[in-house]
C-alpha positions as CSV (number, residue, x, y, z in Angstrom):
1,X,0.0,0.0,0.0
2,X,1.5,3.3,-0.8
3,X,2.6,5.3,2.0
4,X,-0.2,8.0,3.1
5,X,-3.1,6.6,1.7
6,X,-5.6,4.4,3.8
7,X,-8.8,2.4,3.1
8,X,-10.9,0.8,5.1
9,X,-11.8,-2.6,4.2
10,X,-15.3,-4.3,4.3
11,X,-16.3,-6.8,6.7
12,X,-16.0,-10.3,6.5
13,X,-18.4,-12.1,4.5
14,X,-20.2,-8.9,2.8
15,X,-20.7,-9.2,-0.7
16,X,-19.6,-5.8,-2.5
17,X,-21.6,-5.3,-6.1
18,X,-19.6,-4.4,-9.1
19,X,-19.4,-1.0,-9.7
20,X,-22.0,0.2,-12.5
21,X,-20.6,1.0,-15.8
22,X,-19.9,5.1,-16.0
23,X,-23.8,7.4,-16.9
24,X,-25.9,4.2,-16.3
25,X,-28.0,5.9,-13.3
26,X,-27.8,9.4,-15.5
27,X,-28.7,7.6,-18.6
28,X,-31.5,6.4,-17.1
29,X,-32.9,9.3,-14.9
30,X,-33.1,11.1,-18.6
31,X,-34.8,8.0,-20.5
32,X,-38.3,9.3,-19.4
33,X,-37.4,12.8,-19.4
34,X,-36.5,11.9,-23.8
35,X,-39.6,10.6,-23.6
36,X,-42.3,12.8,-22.4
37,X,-40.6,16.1,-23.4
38,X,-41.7,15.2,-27.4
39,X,-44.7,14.6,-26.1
40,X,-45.6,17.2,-24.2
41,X,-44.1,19.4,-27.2
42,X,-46.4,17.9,-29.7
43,X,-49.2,18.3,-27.4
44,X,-48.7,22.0,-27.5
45,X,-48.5,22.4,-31.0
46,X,-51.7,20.6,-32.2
47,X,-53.5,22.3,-29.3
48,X,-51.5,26.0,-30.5
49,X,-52.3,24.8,-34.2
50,X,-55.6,23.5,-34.3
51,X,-57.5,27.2,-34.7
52,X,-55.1,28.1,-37.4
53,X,-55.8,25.0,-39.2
54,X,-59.3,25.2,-38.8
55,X,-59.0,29.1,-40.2
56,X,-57.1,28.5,-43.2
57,X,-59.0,25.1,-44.5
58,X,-62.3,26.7,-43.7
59,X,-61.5,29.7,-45.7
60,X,-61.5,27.7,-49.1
61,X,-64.6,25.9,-48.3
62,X,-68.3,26.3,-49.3
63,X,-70.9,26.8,-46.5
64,X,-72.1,23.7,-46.4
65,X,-68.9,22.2,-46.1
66,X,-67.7,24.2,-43.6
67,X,-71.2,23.9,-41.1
68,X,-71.0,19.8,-41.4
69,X,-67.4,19.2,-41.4
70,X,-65.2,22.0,-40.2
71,X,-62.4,20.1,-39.5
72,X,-62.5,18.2,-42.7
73,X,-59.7,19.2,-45.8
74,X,-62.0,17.7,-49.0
75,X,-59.8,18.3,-52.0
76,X,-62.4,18.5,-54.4
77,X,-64.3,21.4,-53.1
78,X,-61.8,23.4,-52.0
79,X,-61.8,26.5,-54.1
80,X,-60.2,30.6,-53.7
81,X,-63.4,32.5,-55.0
82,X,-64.6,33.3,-51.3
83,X,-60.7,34.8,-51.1
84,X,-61.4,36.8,-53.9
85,X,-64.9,38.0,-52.8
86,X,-63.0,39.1,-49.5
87,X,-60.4,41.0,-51.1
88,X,-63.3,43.2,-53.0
89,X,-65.4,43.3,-50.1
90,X,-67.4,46.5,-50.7
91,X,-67.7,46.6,-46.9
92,X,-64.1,46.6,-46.2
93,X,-60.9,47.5,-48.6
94,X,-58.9,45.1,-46.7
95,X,-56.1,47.0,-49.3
96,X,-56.4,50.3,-47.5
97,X,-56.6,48.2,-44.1
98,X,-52.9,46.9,-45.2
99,X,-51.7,50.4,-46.0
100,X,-53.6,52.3,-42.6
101,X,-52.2,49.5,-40.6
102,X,-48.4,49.3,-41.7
103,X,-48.3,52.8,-41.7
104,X,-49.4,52.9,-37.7
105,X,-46.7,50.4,-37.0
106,X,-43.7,52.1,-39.1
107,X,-44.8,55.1,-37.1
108,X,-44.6,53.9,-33.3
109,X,-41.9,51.6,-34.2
110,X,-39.8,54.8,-35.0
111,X,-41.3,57.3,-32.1
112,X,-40.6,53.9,-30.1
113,X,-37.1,53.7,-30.6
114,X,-36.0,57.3,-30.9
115,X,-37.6,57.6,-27.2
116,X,-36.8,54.7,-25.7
117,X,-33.4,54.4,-26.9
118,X,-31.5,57.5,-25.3
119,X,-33.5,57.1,-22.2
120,X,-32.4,53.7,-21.3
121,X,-28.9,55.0,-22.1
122,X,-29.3,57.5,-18.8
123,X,-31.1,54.8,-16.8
124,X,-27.9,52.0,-17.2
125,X,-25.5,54.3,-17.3
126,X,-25.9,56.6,-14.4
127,X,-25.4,54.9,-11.0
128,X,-27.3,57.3,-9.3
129,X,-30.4,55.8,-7.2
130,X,-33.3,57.9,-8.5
131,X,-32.6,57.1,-12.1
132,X,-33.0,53.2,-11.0
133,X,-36.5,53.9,-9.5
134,X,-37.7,55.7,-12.6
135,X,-36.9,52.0,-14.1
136,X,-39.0,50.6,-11.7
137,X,-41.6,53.2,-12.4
138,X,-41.4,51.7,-15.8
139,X,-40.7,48.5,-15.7
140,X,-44.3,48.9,-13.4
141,X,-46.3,50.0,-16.6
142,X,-46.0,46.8,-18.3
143,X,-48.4,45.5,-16.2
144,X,-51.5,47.9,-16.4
145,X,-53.8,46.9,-19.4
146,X,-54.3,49.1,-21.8
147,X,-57.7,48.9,-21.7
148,X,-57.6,50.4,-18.2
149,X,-56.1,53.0,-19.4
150,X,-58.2,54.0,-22.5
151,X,-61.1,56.2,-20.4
152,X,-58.8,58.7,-19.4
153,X,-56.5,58.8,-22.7
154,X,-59.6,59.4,-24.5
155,X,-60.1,62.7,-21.7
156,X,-56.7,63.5,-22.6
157,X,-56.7,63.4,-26.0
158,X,-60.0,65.5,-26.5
159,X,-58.6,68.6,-24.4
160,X,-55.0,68.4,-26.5
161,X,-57.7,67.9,-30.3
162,X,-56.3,65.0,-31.1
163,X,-59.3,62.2,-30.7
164,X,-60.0,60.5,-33.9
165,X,-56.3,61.5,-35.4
166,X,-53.9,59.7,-37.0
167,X,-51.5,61.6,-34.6
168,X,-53.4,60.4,-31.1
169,X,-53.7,57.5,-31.5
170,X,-49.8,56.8,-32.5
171,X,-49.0,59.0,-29.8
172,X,-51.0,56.2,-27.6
173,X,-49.8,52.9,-28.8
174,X,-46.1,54.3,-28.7
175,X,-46.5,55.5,-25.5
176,X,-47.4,51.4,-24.7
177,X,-45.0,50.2,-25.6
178,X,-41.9,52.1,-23.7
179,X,-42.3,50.7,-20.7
180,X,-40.9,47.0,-22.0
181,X,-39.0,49.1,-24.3
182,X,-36.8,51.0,-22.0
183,X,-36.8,48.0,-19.7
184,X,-35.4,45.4,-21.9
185,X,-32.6,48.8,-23.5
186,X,-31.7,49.1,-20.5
187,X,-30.7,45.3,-19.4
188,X,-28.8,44.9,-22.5
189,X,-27.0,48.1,-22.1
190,X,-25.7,47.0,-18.9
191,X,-23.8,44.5,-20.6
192,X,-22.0,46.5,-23.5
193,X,-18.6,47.7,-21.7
194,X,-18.4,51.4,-20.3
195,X,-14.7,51.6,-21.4
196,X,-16.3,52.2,-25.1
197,X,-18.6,55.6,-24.2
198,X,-15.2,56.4,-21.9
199,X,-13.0,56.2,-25.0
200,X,-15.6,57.9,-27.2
201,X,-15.9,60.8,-24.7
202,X,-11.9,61.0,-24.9
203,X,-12.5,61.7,-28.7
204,X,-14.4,64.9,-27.8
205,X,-17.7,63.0,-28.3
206,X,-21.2,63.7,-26.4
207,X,-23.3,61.4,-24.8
208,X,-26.4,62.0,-27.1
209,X,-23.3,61.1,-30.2
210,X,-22.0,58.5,-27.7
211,X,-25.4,56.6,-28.0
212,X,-26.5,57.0,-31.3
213,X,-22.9,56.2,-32.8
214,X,-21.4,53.6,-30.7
215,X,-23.8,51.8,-28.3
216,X,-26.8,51.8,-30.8
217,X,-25.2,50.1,-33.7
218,X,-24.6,47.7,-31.0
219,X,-28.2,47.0,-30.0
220,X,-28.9,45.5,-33.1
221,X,-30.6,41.9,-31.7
222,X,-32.6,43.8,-29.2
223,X,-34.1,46.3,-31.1
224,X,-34.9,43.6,-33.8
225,X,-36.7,41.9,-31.2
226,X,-38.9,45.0,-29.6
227,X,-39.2,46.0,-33.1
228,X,-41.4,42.4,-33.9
229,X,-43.3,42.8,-30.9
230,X,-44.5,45.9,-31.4
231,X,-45.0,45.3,-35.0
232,X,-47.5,42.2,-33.5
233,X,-49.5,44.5,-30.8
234,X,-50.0,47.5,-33.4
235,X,-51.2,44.8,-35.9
236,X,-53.3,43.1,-33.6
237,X,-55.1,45.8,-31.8
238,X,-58.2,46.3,-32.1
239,X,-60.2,48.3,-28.3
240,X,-57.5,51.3,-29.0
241,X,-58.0,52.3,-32.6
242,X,-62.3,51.5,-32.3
243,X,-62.0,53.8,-29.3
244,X,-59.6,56.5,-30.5
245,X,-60.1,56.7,-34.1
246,X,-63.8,55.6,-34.3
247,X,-66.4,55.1,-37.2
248,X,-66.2,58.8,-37.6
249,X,-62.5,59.0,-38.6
250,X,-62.8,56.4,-41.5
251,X,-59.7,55.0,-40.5
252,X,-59.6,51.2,-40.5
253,X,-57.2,49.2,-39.2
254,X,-57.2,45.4,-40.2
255,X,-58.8,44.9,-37.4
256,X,-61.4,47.2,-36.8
257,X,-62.1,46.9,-40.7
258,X,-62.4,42.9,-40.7
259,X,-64.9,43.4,-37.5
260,X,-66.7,46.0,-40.0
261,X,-66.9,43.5,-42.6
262,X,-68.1,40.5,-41.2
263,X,-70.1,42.2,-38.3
264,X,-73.4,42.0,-40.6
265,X,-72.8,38.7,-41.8
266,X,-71.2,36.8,-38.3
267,X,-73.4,33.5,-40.1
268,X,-71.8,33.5,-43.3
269,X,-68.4,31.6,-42.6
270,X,-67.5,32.4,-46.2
271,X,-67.5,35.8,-45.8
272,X,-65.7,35.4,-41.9
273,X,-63.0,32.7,-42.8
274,X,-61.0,34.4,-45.8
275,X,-61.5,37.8,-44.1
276,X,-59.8,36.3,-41.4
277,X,-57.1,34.3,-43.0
278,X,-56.2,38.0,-45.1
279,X,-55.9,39.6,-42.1
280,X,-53.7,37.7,-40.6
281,X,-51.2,36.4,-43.1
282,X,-49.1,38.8,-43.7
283,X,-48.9,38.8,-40.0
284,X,-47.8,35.0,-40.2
285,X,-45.4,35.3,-43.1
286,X,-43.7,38.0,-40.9
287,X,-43.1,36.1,-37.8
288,X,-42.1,33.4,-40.0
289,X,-39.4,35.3,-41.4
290,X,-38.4,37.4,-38.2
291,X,-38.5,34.9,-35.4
292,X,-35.1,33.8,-35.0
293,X,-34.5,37.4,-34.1
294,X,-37.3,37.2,-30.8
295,X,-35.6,34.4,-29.3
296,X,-32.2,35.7,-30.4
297,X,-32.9,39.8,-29.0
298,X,-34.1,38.3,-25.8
299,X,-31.5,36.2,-24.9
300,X,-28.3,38.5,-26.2
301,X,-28.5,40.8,-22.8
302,X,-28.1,37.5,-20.7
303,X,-25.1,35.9,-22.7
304,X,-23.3,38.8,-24.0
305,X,-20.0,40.0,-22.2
């Protein structure tokens, strides 16, 4: 036995068991978990899935077809004339819809980043105390509804002349969406390295240059990502702009203008189903597209630096 190292031997007469080949318990304490995780994955999805499969099938379907079997895909009377009859709906110019609608989201996606941006600069950057309670005060906001708050925007808006405007009600949804905004600037800002607005500031450069030059190039992922959500709540709205812009403005938005269309004819499923599916596909083909970047902005605050 080699000098300084002891073991203690078993009794006489106990049997020792062979010692168990290296990952055996680990292999098999993550058997079941291999097993029920694609489960409960697929689960999800058909339960996520089913109302989209439902929408899009139904939407090239006659009435009948729809009212005996709505979950059923016949290939031989699937047809796009109800798609066309929706996309002339005399009711609804689901056209101008697109054009209203992008044009609200283009606008608080910019007024959105040009405010949140340099104020979530000030908030990770300073280290005094007050400036991390006006983050709270923020980071608060994101959990009022907006629908709470619609009564007394509407009071604000008529003293300022701005109800049923193009103006108040982008003025509204961007002011929604800053709270998340400056809350999630802020966290990744944290994590880009002060030495680079120190070695800016040597160059003679200000803090409002300092931002827009060297720290927002860098915030690429997470604006992406806060861009994409907000492009999903504008689009998907639909108490704000009924409420602010009303019948009155003639304003749609996708939203209030599909409600507009199929409001008189809630019974005719060819007339609700391709309304429906137009309304939302672009949406679709956008997250499609885009949503590498959600999980991707979220995540780079946490694993950058």
């Amino acid at each position: 036995m080699s000098e300084g190292l002891t073991t203690i031997d078993a009794p006489a007469g106990t049997a020792t068991a062979p010692p168990e080949p290296p990952g055996t318990v680990r292999s098999r304490a993550r058997r079941p978990r291999r097993v029920w995780r694609p489960l409960f994955l697929g689960a999800v999805a058909i339960f996520m899935l089913t109302p989209l499969y439902v929408l899009v099938v139904n939407a090239f379907k006659p009435q009948q077809q729809i009212l005996e079997h709505p979950f059923g895909l016949p290939l031989g009377s699937l047809t796009t004339r109800y798609l066309g009859h929706a996309l002339h709906n005399p009711e609804f110019d689901i056209a101008r819809g697109y054009a209203v609608t992008i044009l609200f989201v283009v606008a608080v996606n910019v007024l959105s980043v040009v405010l949140a941006g340099p104020v979530s600069y000030v908030i990770a950057r300073s280290p005094r105390r007050r400036y991390r309670a006006l983050l709270l005060v923020f980071l608060a906001g994101t959990f009022i509804p907006s629908q709470v708050l619609v009564i007394p925007v509407v009071y604000v808006l008529k003293t300022l002349g701005l109800m049923g405007t193009i103006r108040g009600f982008v003025l509204f949804e961007t002011s929604l969406t800053l709270p998340f905004s400056i809350f999630l600037y802020a966290g990744y800002i944290g994590t880009i390295p002060v030495t680079l607005d120190q070695a800016a500031a040597v160059d003679g450069a200000g803090r409002l240059r300092v931002f827009w030059k060297i720290i927002f190039p860098l915030m690429r992922p997470v604006v992406a990502t806060m861009v994409i959500l907000n492009t999903f709540s504008v689009w998907n709205d639909f108490v704000n702009p009924q409420i602010i812009l009303g019948p009155g403005s003639g304003l749609y938005t996708v939203t209030t203008g599909v409600y507009a269309a199929v409001s008189q004819y809630s019974t005719d499923y060819t007339v609700v189903f391709p309304t429906l599916l137009l309304a939302i596909a672009p949406l679709l083909v956008f997250f499609v597209i885009m949503q590498r970047h959600i999980i991707s902005g979220l995540t780079a605050g946490a694993t950058k630096g």
